[in-house]
KOLMIVEX-769255 format. One record per residue (C-alpha): residue number from 1; residue in three letters; x, y negated, z negated. Coordinates in steps of 0.25 Angstrom, whole numbers. Example, Ala and Ser with C-alpha at 12.3 -4.5 7.8 and 13.67 -1.06 7.14 Angstrom:
BEGIN
1_ALA_49_18_-31
2_SER_55_4_-29
This chain:
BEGIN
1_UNK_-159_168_-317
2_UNK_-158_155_-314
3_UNK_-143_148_-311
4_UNK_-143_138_-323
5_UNK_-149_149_-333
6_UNK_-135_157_-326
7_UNK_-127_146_-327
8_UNK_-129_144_-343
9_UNK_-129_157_-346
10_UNK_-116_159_-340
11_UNK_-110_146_-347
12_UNK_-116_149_-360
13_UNK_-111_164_-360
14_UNK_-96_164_-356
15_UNK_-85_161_-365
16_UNK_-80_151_-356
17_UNK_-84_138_-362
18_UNK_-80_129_-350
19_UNK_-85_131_-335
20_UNK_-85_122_-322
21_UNK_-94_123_-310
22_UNK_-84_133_-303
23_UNK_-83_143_-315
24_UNK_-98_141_-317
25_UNK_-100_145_-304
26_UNK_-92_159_-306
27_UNK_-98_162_-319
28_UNK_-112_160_-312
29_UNK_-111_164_-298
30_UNK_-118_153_-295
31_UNK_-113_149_-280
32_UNK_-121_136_-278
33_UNK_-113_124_-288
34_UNK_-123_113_-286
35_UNK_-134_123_-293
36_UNK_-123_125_-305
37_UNK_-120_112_-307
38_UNK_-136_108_-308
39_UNK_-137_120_-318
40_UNK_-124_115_-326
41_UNK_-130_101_-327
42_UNK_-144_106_-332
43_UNK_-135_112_-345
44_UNK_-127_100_-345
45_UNK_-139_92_-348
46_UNK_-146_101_-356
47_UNK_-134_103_-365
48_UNK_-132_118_-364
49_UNK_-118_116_-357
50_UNK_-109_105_-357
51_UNK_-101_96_-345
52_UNK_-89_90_-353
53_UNK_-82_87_-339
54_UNK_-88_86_-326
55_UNK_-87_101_-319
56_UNK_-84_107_-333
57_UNK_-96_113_-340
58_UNK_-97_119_-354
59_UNK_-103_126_-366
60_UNK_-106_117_-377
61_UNK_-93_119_-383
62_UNK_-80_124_-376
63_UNK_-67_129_-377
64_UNK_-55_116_-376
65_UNK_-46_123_-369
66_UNK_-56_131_-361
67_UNK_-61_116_-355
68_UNK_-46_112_-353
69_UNK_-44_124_-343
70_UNK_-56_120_-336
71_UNK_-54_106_-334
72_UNK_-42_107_-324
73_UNK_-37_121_-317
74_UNK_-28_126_-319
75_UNK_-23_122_-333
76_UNK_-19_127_-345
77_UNK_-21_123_-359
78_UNK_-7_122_-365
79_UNK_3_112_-370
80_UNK_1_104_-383
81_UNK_-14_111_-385
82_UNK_-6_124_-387
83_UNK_7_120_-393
84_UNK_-3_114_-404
85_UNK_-11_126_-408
86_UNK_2_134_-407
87_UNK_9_125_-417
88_UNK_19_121_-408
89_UNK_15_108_-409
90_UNK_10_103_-421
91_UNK_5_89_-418
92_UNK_-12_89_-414
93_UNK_-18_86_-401
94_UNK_-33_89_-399
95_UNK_-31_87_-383
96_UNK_-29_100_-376
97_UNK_-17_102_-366
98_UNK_-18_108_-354
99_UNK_-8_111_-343
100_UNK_-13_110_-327
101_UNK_-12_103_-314
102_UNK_-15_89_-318
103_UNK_-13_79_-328
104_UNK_-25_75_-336
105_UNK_-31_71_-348
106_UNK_-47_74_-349
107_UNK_-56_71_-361
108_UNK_-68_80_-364
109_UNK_-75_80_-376
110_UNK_-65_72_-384
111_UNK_-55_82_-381
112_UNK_-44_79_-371
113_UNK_-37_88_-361
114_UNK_-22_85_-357
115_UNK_-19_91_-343
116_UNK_-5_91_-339
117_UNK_1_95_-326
118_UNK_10_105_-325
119_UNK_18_112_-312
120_UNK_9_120_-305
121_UNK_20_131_-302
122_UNK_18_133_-319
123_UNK_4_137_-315
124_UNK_9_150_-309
125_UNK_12_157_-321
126_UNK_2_159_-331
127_UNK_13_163_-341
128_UNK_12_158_-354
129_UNK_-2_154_-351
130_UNK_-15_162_-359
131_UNK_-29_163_-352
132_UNK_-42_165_-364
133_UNK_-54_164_-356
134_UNK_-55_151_-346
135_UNK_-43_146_-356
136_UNK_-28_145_-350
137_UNK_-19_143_-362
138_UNK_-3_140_-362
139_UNK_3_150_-374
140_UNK_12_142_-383
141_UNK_23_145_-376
142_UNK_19_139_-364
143_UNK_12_127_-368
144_UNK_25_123_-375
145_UNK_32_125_-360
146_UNK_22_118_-355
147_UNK_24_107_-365
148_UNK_40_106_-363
149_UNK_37_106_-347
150_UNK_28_95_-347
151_UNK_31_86_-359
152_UNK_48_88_-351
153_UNK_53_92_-365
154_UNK_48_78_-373
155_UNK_37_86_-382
156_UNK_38_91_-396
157_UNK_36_104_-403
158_UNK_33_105_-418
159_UNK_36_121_-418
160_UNK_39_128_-409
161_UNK_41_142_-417
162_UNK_28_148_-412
163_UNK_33_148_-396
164_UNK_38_163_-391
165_UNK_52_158_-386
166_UNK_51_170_-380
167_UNK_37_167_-372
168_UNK_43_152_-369
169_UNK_55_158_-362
170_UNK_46_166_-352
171_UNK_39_155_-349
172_UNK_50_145_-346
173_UNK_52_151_-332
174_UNK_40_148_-327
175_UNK_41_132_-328
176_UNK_55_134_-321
177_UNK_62_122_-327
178_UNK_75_122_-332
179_UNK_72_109_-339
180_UNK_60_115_-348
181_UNK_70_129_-350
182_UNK_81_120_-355
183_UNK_71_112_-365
184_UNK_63_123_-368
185_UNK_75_131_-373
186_UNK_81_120_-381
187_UNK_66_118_-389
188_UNK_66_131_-393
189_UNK_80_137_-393
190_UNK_80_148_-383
191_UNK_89_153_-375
């Protein structure tokens, strides 16, 4: 079998909507990169994949927050993108938020992506942090820690009645910061 029949095949058959060169190269056991990248242009330009971002390669359509996890790593999709569809915060943003080692807005496809640096030492734990496939996702809980973190208590919340104090007050250790600890047990009453 040839290696662009391979590489298409592979693409086109995972559930992973999103790939890069070094991922492709796992998935097809393909050792030589020159020779994948030839075979990726050739379905770039005949419209069977697409190349939204220069390394990244993808299906026709893909998953949002898959591409937001693959455009820098490690990152993690989180803040205001999960407080929204956790009806924490009420107020509509199409951008998805992510948490990493960077600061950075891309575009891609009309559809921006927020980066925003966090300490590395919270990378250690994945507490609080959800994995679905290529998708690293913050649970509620934690995106509204990482939003208190970052935002140094000047942020709003709409509801905050769907948070699991109980979750939040596990995670507090792991930003070890009596500053967040005090705000975030005056935001939601917990002792």
């Amino acid at each position: 079998m040839s290696l662009q029949k391979n590489v298409l095949e592979e693409i086109l058959s995972s559930p992973r909507t999103v790939f890069n060169v070094q991922s492709l190269r796992m998935l097809t056991e393909c050792e030589d990169s020159q020779k994948l990248t030839k075979s990726l242009h050739y379905y770039v330009k005949g419209g069977k994949i697409r190349n939204p971002r220069r390394g990244i390669y993808t299906k026709a359509t893909y998953d949002e927050k898959e591409m937001a996890c693959s455009l820098f790593r490690p990152a993690y999709v989180s803040l205001e993108y999960v407080l929204q569809r956790s009806g924490i915060v009420f107020q509509y943003d199409d951008a998805v938020t992510c948490v990493s080692y960077l600061n950075r807005i891309v575009e891609i496809d009309d559809k921006a992506y927020l980066f925003r640096i966090i300490n590395p030492e919270l990378w250690i734990g994945m507490d609080g942090i959800v994995q679905q496939d290529n998708i690293l996702i913050a649970t509620p809980e934690r995106a509204f820690l990482d939003m208190v973190y970052l935002s140094a208590g000047n942020c709003y919340f709409d509801n905050l009645h769907p948070l699991n104090k109980i979750k939040v007050k596990q995670l507090l250790p792991l930003y070890q910061s009596k500053v967040l600890t005090k705000r975030v047990t005056e935001l939601l009453n917990i002792k």
